[in-house]
C-alpha positions, -999 to 999 in steps of 0.1 A, spaced: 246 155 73 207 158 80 184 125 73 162 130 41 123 142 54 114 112 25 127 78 18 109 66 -16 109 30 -22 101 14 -54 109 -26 -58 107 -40 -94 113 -73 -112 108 -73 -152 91 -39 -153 111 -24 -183 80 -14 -199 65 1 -166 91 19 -142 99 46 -168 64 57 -160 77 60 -120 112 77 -123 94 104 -143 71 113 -116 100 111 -96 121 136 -113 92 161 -115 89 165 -84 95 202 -67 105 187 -33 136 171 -35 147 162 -3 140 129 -9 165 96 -8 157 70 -36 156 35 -33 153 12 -59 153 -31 -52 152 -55 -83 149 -88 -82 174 -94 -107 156 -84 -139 163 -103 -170 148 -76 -195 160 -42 -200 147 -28 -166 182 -25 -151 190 -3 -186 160 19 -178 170 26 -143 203 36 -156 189 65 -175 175 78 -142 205 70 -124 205 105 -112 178 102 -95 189 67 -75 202 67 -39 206 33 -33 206 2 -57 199 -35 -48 200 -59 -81 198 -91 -66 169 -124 -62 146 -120 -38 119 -142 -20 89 -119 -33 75 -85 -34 76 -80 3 112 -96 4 119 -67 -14 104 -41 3 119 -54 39 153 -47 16 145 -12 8 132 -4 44 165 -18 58 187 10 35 159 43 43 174 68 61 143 94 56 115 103 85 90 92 61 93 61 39 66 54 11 64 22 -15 62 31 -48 56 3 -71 73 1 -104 47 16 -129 26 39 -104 33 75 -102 37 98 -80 -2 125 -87 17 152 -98 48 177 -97 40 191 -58 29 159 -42 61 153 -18 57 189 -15 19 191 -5 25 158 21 54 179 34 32 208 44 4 187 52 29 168 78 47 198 93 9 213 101 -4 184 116 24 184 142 47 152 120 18 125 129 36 92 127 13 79 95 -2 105 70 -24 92 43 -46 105 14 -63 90 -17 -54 71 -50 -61 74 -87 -68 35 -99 -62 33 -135 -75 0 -148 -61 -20 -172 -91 -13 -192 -111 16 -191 -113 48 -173 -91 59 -141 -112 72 -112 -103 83 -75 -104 59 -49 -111 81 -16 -104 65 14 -124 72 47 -112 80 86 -96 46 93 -113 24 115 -118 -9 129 -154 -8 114 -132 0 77 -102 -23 79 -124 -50 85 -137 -47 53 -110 -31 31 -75 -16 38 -56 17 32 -32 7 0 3 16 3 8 42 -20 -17 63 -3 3 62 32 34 75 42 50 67 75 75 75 100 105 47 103 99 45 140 63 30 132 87 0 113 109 -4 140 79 -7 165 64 -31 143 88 -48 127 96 -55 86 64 -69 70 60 -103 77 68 -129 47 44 -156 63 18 -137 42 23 -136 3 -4 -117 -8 -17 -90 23 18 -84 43 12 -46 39 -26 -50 52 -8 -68 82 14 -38 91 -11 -14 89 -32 -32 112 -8 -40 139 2 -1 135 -35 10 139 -44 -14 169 -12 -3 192 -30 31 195 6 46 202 6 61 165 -8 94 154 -26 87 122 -32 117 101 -58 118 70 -51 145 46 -74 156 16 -48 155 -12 -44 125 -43 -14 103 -33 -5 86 -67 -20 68 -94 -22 31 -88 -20 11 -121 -46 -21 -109 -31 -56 -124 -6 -63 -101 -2 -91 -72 -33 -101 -66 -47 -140 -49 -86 -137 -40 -85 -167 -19 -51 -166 -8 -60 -127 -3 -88 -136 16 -75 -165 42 -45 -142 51 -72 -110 59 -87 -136 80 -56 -147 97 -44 -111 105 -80 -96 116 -77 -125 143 -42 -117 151 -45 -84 155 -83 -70 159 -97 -66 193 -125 -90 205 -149 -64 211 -142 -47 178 -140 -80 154 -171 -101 174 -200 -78 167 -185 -75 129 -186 -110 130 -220 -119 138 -230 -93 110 -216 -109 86 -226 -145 90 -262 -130 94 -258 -110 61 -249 -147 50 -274 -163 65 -303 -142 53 -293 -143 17 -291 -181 12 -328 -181 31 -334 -157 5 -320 -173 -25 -336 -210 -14 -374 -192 -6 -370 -177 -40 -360 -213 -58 -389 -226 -37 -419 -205 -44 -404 -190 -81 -389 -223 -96 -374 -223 -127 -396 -238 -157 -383 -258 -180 
């Protein structure tokens, strides 16, 4: 039997109210040669129940605990049997019905590039959704930001160059992937103007764990000559604005 072109992913823990949301976008889809992989971390609600109702559209199913979100998606990765696996978190969606079919097109064109990527919907938790478009990446870019996950899908081989993501890192695991993918040069990595999925913000989130680990992995994996100029940038930028902020405290003080 011939491997699936995709292997969707979707971990979840507790997300009853959300997932429903994700198997819809699933089923809608006009491509179907997809396998679907679903990991819980042994939900206590009625998520389990909800899956159920979509069990037609499940591959594989792992109810178990877990050592975190990335635990998870190491346990998905490990049961994919597509060419391209993509993460799709419980409560995103898939953009619309011809999505997997678009990125299919997209792919065989571009000669099956190893990683193909496009943009996002962000739908706050408040207020309006709007389209997060992501630019050529770079080592200028990832710097600063990263590529999300449920923009990007990519061949297995990439994960078994690089390895499963790496649980040292609770909050940018996915960030450290992509960089290590990007900086081994040995990967064709293919943009594509087309919306992804929608991307419901609210989720795992640590601003100074977040911000420590991007550190950590930037050293790890950035080249010197790419990460020192960068460097010096940015504590300049630093520099000059506390000069700035203490001239202006000086010469405009406050009166009482």
């Amino acid at each position: 039997m011939s491997k699936p072109l995709f292997s969707i992913i979707t971990v979840c823990f507790n997300s009853a109210h959300e997932i429903e949301r994700t198997l819809k976008s699933l089923e809608k889809q006009v491509n179907r040669d997809y396998q679907y992989i679903v990991i819980d971390g042994k939900s206590t609600d009625t998520t389990m129940a909800m899956i159920d109702k979509y069990k037609h559209l499940v591959t594989k199913l792992v109810s178990e605990p877990d050592k975190g979100v990335y635990d998870a998606m190491n346990k998905g990765l490990a049961l994919a049997e597509g060419e391209l696996i993509f993460f799709l978190n419980a409560g995103d969606e898939l953009y619309e019905n011809t999505t997997l079919q678009k990125v299919a097109a997209d792919y065989q064109k571009a000669g099956r590039p190893e990683v193909i990527y496009g943009d996002i919907i962000e739908q706050p938790l408040k207020g309006d959704a709007y389209v997060r478009k992501f630019p050529k990446i770079s080592y200028g870019y990832l710097y600063r930001d990263t590529i999300c996950h449920q923009a990007l899908f990519a061949q297995a081989c990439v994960f078994e160059y690089t390895g499963p993501f790496n649980l040292k890192y609770s909050v940018c695991a996915d960030f450290d992937w992509l960089l290590n993918a990007y900086a081994n040069r040995r990967f064709r990595i293919h943009q594509i103007d087309e919306v992804m999925s929608i991307f419901y913000l609210g989720g795992m989130s640590s601003k100074v764990n977040g911000m420590a680990e991007r550190r950590s992995i930037i050293l790890k994996h950035m080249p010197l000559n790419a990460r020192v100029p960068r460097d010096f940038y940015a504590a300049g930028f630093s520099l000059t604005k506390r000069i700035k902020n203490k001239l202006r405290r000086t010469l405009w003080p406050k009166t009482p």
